[in-house]
C-alpha positions in Angstrom: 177.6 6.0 56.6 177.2 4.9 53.1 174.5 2.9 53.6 171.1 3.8 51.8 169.5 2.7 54.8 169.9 4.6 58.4 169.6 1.6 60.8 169.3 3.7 63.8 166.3 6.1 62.7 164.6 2.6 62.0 165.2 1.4 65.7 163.9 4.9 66.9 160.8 5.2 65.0 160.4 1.5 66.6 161.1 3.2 69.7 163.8 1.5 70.9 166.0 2.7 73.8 169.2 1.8 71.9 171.2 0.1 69.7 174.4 -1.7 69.9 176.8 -1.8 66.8 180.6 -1.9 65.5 182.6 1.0 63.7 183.7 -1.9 61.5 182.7 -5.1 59.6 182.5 -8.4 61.3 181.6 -12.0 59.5 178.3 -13.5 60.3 179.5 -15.9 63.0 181.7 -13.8 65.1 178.8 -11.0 65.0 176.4 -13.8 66.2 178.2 -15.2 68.7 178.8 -11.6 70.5 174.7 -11.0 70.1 174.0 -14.4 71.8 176.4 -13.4 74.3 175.7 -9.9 75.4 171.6 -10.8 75.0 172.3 -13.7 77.4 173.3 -11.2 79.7 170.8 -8.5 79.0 168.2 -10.6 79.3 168.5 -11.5 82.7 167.2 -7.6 83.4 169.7 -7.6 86.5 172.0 -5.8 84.4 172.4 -2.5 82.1 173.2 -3.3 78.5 177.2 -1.6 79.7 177.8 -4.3 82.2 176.0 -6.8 80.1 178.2 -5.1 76.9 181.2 -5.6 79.4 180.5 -9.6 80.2 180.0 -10.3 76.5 183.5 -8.9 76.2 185.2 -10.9 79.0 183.4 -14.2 77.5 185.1 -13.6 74.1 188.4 -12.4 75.5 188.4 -15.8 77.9 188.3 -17.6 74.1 191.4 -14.8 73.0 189.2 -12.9 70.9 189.6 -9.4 71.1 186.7 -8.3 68.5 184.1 -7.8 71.4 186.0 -4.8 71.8 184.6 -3.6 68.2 181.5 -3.4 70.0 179.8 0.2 71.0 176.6 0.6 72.7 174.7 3.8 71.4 172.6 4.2 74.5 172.6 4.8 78.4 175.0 2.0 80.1 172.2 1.7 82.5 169.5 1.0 80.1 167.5 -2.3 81.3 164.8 -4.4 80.1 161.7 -4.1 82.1 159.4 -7.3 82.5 155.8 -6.4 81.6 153.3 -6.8 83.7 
């Protein structure tokens, strides 16, 4: 909230279906490792970003890390990627 810059009415004027974020401050690695994670399973398009949102936070929990629960996705749990073309 303090920040001079409002990340998600950037992502919007890009048009952007959503955005997924924390309610709290992660280092650089951890934060990473979730993205790589929940994209791996996004990208697939077989999946909405809740269910890909939900594997990213079994992976991490299989390694006993419980910060994939600091994740929130600001969008439809349905929300898919749609191939092009």
């Amino acid at each position: 909230p303090q920040s001079p810059v409002s990340f998600v009415e950037q992502f919007a004027a890009a048009n952007a279906g959503g955005v997924v974020g924390t309610e709290i401050t992660l280092e650089q690695p951890m934060a990473g490792e979730a993205a790589e994670r929940l994209l791996g399973h996004f990208a697939g398009g077989d999946v909405g970003v809740g269910e890909a949102l939900r594997r990213m936070r079994l992976d991490l929990l299989a390694k006993g890390n419980l910060l994939g629960l600091a994740f929130t996705a600001y969008c439809s749990s349905d929300l898919q990627l749609v191939r092009a073309g």
